[in-house]
N, CA and C of each residue as an Amber inpcrd file, in Angstrom:
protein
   384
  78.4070000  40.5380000 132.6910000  77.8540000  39.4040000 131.9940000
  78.9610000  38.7520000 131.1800000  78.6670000  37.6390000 131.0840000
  80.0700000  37.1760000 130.5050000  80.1500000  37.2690000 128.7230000
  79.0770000  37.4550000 128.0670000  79.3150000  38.3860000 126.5450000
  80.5150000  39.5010000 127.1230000  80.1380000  40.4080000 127.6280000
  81.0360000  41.5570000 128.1590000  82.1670000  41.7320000 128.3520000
  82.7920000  40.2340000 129.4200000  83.8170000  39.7660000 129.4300000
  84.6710000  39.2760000 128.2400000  84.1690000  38.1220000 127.3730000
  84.6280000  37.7470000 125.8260000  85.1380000  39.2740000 125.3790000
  83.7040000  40.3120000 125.0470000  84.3200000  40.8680000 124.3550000
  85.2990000  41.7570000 124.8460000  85.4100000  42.3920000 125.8440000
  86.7950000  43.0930000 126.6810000  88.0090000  42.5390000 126.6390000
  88.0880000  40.8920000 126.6960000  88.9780000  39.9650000 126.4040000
  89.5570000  39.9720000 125.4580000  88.8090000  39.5500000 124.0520000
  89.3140000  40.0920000 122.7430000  89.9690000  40.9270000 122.3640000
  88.9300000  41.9350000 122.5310000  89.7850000  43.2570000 121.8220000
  90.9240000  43.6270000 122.8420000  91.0860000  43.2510000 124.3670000
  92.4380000  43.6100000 125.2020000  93.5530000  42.9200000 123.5940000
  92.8180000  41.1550000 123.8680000  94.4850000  40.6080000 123.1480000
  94.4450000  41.2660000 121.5990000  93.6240000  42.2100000 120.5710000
  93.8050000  42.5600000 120.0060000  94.4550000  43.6770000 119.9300000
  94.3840000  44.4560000 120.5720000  95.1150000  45.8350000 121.0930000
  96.4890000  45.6520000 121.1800000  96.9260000  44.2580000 121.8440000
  97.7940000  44.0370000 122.5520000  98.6550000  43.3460000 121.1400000
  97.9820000  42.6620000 120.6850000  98.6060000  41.9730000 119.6450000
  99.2670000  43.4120000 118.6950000  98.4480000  44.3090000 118.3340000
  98.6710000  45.3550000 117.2080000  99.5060000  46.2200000 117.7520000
 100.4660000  46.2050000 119.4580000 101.2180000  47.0980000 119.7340000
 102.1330000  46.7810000 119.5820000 103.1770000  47.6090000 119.7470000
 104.8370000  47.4250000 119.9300000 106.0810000  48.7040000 120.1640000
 106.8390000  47.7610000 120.2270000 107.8000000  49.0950000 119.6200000
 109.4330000  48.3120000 118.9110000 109.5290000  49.1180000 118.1840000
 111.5780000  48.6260000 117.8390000 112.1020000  50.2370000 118.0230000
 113.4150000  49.8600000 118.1170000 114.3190000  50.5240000 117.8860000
 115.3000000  50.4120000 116.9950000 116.3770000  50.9040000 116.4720000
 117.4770000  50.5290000 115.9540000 118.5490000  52.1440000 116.4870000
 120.4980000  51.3770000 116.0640000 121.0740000  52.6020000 116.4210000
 121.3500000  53.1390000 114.9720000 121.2090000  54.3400000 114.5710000
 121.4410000  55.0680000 113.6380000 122.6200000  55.0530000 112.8770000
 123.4620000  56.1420000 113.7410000 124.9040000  56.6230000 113.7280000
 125.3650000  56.4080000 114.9640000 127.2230000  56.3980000 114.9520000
 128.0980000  56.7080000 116.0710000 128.7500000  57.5560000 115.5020000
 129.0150000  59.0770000 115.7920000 129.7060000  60.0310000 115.1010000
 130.8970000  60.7220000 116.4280000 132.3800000  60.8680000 115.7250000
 133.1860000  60.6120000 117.2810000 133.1900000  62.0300000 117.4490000
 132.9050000  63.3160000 116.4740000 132.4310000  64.8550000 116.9020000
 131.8890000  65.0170000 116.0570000 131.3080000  66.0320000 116.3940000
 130.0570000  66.9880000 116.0100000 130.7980000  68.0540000 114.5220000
 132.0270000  68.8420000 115.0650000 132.9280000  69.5910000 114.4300000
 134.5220000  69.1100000 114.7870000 135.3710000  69.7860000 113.9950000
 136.5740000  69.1570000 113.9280000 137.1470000  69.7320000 115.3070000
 137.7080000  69.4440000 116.3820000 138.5370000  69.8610000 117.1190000
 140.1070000  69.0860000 117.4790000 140.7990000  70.0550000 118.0360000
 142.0010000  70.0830000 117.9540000 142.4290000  68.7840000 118.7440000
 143.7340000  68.2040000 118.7000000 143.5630000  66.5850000 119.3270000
 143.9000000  66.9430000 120.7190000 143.1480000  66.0670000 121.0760000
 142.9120000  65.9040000 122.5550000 141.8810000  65.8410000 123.0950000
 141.0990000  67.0150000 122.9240000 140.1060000  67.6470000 122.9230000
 138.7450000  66.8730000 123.2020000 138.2590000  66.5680000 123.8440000
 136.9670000  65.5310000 124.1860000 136.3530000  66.3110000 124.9240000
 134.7460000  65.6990000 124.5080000 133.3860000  66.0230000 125.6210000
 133.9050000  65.6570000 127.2410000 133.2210000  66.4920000 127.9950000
 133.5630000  66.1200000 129.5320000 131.6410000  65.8130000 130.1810000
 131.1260000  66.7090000 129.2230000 129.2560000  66.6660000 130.1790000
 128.5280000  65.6370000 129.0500000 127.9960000  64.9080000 130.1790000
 127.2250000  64.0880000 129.0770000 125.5520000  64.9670000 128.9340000
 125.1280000  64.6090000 127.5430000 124.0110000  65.6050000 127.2380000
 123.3890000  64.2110000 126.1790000 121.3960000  65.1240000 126.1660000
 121.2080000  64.1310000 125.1990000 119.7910000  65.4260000 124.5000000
 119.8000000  64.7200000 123.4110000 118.3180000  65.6030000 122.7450000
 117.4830000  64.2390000 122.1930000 116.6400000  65.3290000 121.9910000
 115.4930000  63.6190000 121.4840000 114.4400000  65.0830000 120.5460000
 113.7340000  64.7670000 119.3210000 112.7480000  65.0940000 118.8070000
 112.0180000  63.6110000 118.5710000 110.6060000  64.1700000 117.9720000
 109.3740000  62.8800000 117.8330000 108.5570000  63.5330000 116.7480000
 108.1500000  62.4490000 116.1120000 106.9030000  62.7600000 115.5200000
 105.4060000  61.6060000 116.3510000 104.7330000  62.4200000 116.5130000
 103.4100000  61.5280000 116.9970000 102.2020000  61.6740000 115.7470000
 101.3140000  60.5090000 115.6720000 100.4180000  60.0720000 114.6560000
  99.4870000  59.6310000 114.9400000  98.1070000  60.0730000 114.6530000
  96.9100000  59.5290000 115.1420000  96.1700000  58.7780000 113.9960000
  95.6700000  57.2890000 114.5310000  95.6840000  56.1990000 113.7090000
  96.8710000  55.8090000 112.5190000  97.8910000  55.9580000 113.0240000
  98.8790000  55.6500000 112.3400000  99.3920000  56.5780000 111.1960000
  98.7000000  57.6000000 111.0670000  98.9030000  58.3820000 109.4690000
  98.5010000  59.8830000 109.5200000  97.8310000  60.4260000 110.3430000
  97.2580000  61.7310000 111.1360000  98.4780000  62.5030000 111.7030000
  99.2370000  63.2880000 111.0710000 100.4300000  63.7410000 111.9520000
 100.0230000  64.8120000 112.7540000 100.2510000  64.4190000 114.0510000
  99.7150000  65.7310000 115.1380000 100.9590000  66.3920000 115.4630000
 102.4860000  66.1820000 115.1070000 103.8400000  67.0580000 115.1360000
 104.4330000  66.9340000 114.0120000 105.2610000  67.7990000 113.7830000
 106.2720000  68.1580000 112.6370000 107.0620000  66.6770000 112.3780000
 107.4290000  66.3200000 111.2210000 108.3260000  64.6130000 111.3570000
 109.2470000  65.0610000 112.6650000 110.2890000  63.7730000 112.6560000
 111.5650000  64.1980000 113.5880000 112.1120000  64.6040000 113.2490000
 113.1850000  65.1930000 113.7710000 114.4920000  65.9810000 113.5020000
 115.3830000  65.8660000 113.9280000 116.6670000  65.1410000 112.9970000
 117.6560000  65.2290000 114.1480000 118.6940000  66.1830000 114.3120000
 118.4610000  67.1400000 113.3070000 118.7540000  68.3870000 113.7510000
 118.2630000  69.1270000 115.0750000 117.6080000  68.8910000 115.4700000
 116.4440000  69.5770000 116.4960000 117.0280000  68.8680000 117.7330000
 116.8380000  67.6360000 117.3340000 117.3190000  66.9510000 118.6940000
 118.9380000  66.8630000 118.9270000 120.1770000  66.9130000 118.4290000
 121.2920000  67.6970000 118.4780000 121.5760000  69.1760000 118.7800000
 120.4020000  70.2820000 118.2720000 120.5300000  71.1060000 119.1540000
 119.9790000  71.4150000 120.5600000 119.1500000  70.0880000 121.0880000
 118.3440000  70.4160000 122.3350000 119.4540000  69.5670000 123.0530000
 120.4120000  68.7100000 122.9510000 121.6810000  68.5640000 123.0330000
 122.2720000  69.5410000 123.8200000 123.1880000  70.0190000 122.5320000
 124.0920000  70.8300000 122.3680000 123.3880000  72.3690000 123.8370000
 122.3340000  72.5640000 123.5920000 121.7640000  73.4860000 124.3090000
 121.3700000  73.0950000 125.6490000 121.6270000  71.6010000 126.2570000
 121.7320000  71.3380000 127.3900000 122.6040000  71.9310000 128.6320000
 123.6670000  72.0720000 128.2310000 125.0100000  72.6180000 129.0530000
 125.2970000  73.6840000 127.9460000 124.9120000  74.4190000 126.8580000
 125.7350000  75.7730000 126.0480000 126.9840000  75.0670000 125.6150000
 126.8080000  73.9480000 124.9800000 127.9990000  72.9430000 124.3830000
 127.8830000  73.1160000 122.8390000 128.7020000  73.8910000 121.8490000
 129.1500000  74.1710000 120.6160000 129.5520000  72.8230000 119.6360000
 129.7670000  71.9030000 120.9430000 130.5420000  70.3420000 119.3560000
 130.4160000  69.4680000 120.9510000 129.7110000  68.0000000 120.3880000
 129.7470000  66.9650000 120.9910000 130.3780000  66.0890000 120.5980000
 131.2850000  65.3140000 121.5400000 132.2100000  63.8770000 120.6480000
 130.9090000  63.0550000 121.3740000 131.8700000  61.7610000 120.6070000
 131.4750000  60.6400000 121.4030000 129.7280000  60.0460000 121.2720000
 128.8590000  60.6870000 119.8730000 127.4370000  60.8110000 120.0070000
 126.9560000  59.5690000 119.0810000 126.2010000  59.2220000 119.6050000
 124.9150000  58.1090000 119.4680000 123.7400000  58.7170000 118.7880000
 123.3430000  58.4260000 117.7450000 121.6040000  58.7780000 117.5860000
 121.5030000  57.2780000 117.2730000 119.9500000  57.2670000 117.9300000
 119.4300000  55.8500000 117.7250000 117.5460000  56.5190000 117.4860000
 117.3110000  55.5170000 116.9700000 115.8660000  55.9930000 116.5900000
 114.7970000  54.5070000 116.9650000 113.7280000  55.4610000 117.6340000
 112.7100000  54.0620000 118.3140000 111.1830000  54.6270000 117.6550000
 110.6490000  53.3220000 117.4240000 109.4920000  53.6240000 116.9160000
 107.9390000  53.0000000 117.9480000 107.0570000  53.2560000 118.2530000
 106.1170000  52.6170000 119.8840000 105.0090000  53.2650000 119.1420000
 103.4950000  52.3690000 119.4830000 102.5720000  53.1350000 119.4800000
 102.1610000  51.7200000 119.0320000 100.6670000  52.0640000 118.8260000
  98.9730000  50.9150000 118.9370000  99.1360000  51.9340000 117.1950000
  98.9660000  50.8180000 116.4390000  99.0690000  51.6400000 114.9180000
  97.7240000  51.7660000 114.6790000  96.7240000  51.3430000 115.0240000
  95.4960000  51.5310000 114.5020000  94.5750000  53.0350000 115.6490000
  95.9480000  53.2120000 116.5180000  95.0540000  54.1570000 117.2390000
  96.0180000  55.5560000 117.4040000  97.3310000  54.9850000 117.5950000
  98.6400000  56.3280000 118.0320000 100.2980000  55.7240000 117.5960000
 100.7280000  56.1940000 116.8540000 102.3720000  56.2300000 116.8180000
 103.2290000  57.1520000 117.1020000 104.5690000  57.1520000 117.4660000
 105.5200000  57.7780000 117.7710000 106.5330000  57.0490000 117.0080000
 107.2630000  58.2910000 116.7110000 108.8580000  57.8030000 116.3630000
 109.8230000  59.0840000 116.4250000 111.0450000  58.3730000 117.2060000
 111.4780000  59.5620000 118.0400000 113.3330000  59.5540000 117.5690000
 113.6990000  60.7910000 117.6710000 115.1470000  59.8650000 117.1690000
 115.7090000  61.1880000 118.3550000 116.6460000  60.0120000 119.3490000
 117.8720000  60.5370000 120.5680000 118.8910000  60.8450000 120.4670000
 119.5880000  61.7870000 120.4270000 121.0930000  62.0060000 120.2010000
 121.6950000  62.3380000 121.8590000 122.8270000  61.2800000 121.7550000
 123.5030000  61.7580000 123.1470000 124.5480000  61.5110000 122.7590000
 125.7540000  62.2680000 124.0190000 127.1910000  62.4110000 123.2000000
 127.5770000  63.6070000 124.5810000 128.8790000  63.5230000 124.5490000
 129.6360000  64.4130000 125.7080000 129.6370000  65.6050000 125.1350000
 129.4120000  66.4450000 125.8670000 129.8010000  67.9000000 125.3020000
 131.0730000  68.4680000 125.5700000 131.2730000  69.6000000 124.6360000
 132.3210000  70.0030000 125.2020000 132.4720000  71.2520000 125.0730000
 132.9470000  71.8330000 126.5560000 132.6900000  72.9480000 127.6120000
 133.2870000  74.2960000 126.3350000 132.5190000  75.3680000 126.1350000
 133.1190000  76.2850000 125.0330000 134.0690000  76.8420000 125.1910000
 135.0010000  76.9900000 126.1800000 136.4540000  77.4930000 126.7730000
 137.1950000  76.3690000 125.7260000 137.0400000  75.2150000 125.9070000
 137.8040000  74.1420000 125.0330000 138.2070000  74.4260000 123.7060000
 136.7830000  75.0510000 122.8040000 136.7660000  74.9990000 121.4920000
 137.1460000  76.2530000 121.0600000 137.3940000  77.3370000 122.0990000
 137.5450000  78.8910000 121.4460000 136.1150000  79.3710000 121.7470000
 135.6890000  80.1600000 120.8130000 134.7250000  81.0390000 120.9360000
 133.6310000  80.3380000 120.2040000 133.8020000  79.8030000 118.9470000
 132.8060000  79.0310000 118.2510000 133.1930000  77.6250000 118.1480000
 132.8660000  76.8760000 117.4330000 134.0170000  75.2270000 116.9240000
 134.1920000  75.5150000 115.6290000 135.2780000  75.4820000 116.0500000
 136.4930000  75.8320000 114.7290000 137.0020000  76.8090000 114.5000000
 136.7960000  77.5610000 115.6700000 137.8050000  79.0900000 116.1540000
 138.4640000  78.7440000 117.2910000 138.8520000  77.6150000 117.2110000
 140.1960000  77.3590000 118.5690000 141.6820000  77.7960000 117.6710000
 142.2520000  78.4370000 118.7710000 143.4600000  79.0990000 118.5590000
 145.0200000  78.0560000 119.2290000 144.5620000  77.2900000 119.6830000
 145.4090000  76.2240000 119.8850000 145.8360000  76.7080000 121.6420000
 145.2490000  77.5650000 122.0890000 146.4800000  78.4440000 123.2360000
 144.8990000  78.0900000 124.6930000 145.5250000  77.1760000 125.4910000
 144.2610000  76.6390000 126.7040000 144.0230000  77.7020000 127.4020000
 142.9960000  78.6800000 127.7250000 142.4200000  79.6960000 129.1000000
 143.3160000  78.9660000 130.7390000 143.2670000  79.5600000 131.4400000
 144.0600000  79.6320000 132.5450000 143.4950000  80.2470000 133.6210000
């Protein structure tokens, strides 16, 4: 019936109107820990944590972390120090019904033979 229609119509462009998303970039950080010169990421890796929200204010996960998401990183390839890393943080969701906001860290890793045993226990002397 066409009441039915109007109102399906509406509330679509209202829904639609009240969604979105932005982003912005955070940081560019050129390592993680100090390493010796030369020394660069070779694997590219990325982490991401989120917080999700029901009706905008209901937290159904822990905030973000970008601790969390640097070590889901770092724990991609068993990579100790990333150069070269990006966090950028995006925010998406219908605010009157669900939000997200998520923050990504990506950045080269670098292989733990490189750094020594930990980062910042390199001995200056390359494996062979």
């Amino acid at each position: 019936n066409m009441h039915s229609r109007i109102f399906f119509s509406l509330l679509t462009l209202i829904v639609l109107f009240f969604s979105g998303c932005a982003g912005r970039p955070a940081d560019i950080i050129p390592s993680t820990s100090p390493l010796p010169a030369g020394v660069r990421g070779t694997v590219e890796v990325e982490g991401s944590d989120c917080q999700y929200r029901l009706l905008g204010l209901i937290p159904l996960t822990s905030a973000q972390n970008t601790q969390e998401a640097l070590k889901e990183a770092k724990d991609e390839f068993g990579c100790d120090v990333l150069t070269d890393v990006t966090v950028d943080e995006y925010f998406t969701g219908f605010p009157l019904i669900w939000t997200s906001s998520c923050v990504y860290v990506r950045g080269l890793g670098v292989p733990p033979h490189k750094t020594g045993e930990k980062a910042g226990d390199y001995d200056g002397v390359e494996e062979k």
